[in-house]
Kinemage of the C-alpha trace (Angstrom):
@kinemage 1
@onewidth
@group {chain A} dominant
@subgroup {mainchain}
@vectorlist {calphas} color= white
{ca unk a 1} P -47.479 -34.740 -124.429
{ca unk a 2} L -43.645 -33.398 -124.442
{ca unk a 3} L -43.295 -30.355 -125.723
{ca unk a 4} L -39.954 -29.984 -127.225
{ca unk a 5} L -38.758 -27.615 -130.609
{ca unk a 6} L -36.360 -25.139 -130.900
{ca unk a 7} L -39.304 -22.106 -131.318
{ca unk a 8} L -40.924 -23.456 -128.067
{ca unk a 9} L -37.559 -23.239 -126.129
{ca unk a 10} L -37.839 -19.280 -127.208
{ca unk a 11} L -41.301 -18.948 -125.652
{ca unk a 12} L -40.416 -20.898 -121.917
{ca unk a 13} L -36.928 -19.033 -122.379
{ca unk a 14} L -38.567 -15.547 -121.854
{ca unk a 15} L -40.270 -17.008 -118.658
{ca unk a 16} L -38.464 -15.524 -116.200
{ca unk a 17} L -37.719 -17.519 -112.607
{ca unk a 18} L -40.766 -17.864 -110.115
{ca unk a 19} L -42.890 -16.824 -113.114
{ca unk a 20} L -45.617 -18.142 -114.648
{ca unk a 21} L -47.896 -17.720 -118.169
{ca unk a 22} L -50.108 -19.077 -120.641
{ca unk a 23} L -48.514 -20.273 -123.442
{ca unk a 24} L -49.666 -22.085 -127.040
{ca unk a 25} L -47.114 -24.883 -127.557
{ca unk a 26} L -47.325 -27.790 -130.256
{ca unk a 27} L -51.398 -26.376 -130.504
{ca unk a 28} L -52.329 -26.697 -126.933
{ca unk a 29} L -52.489 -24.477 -124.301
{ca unk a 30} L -50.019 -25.075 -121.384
{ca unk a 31} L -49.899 -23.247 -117.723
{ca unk a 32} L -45.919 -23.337 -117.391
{ca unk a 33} L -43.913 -22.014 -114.502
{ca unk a 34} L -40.357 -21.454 -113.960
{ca unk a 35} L -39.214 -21.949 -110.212
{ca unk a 36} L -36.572 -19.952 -108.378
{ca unk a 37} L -33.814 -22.421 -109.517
{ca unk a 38} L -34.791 -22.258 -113.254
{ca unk a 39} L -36.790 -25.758 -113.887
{ca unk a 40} L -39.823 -25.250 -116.017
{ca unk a 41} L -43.119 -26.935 -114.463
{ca unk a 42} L -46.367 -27.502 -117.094
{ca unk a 43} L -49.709 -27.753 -116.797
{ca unk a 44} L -52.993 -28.109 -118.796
{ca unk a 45} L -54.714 -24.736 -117.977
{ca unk a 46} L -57.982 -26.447 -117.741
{ca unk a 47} L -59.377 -25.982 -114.348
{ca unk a 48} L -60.596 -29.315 -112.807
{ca unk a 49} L -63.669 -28.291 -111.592
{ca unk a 50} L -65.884 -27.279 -114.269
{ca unk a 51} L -63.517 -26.322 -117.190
{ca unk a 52} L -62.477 -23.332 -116.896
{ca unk a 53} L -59.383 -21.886 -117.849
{ca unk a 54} L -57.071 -20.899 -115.245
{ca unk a 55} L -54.630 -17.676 -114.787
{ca unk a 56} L -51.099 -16.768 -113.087
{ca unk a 57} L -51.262 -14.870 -109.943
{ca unk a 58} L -47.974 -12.899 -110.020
{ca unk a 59} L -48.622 -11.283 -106.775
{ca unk a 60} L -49.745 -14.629 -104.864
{ca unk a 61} L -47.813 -16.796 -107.475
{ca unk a 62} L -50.264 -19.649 -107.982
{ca unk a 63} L -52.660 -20.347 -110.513
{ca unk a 64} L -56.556 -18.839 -110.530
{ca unk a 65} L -59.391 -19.955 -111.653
{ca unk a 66} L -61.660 -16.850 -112.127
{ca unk a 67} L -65.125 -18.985 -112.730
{ca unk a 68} L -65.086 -20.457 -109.233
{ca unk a 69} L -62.378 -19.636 -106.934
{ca unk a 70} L -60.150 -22.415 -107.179
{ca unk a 71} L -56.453 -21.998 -106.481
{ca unk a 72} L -53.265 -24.251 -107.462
{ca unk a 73} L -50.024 -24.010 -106.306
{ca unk a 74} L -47.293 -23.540 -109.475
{ca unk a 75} L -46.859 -27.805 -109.819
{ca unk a 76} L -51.047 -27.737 -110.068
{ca unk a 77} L -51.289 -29.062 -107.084
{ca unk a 78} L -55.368 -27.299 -105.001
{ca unk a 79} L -54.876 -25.501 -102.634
{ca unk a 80} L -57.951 -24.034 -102.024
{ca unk a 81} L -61.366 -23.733 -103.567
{ca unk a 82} L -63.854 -25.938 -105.317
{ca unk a 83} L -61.683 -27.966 -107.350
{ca unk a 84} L -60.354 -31.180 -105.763
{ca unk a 85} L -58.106 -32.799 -108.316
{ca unk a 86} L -54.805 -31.438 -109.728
{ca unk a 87} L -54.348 -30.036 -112.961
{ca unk a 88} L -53.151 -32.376 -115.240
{ca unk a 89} L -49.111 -32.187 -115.398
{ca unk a 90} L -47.425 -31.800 -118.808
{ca unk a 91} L -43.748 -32.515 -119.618
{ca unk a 92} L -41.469 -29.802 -121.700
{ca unk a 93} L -38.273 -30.684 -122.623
{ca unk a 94} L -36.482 -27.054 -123.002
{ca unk a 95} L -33.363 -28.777 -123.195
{ca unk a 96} L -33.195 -31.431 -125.593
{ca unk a 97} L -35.493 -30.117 -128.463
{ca unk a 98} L -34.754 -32.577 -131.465
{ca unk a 99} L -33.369 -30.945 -134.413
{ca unk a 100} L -34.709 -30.713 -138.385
{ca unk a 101} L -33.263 -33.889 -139.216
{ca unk a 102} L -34.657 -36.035 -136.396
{ca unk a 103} L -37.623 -34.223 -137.057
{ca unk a 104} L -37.853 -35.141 -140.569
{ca unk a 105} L -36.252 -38.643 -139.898
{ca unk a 106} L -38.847 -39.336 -137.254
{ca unk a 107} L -42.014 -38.337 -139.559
{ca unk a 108} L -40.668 -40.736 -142.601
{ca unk a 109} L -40.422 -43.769 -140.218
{ca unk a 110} L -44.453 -42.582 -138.951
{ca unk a 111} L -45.077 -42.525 -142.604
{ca unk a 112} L -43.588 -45.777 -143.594
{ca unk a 113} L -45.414 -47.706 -140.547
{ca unk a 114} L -42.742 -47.306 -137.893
{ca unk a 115} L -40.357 -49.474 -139.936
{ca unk a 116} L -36.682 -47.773 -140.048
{ca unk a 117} L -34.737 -48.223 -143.496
């Protein structure tokens, strides 16, 4: 999934560097960090051990998982705990959101089959 529209660039904009939060983007939840130099790293929220959703650690700054005790560093990466697998990456595109009229260009050509006119 790439997340990518103007009113999503407000919500990672207000993530401040070497913070993290849950955020709703294009209907899904994403975990999405901000590192000290300003790149945006995404997540599904979705603890890989049993399901459960995870939360940002300010003071530690990794991910939580409150239902087991599995920890992730910001990228998703375990670092400790139960949970053995990575959570599963997600790409945002803060920079390059397409405009209306790609938008709107983009769901005519879905409509019509993929064909362009």
């Amino acid at each position: 999934m790439t997340v990518s529209s103007a009113w999503q660039k407000e919500i990672f904009s207000a993530i401040q560097p070497d913070e993290g939060k849950i955020v709703s983007a294009d209907g899904q939840r994403l975990a999405v960090y901000r590192d000290e130099k300003g790149r945006l790293q995404a997540v599904s929220p979705v603890c890989t051990h049993l399901g459960c959703m995870v939360e940002w650690n300010n003071a530690e700054k990794h991910w939580d998982c409150k239902c087991h005790g599995s920890l992730f560093k910001p990228d998703g990466e375990p670092f400790a705990g139960p949970a053995s697998e990575p959570l599963e990456r997600k790409i945002v595109d803060e920079e390059e959101a397409p405009d209306e009229s790609s938008r709107s260009q983009a769901a005519a050509q879905s409509r019509a089959g993929g064909r362009s006119s």
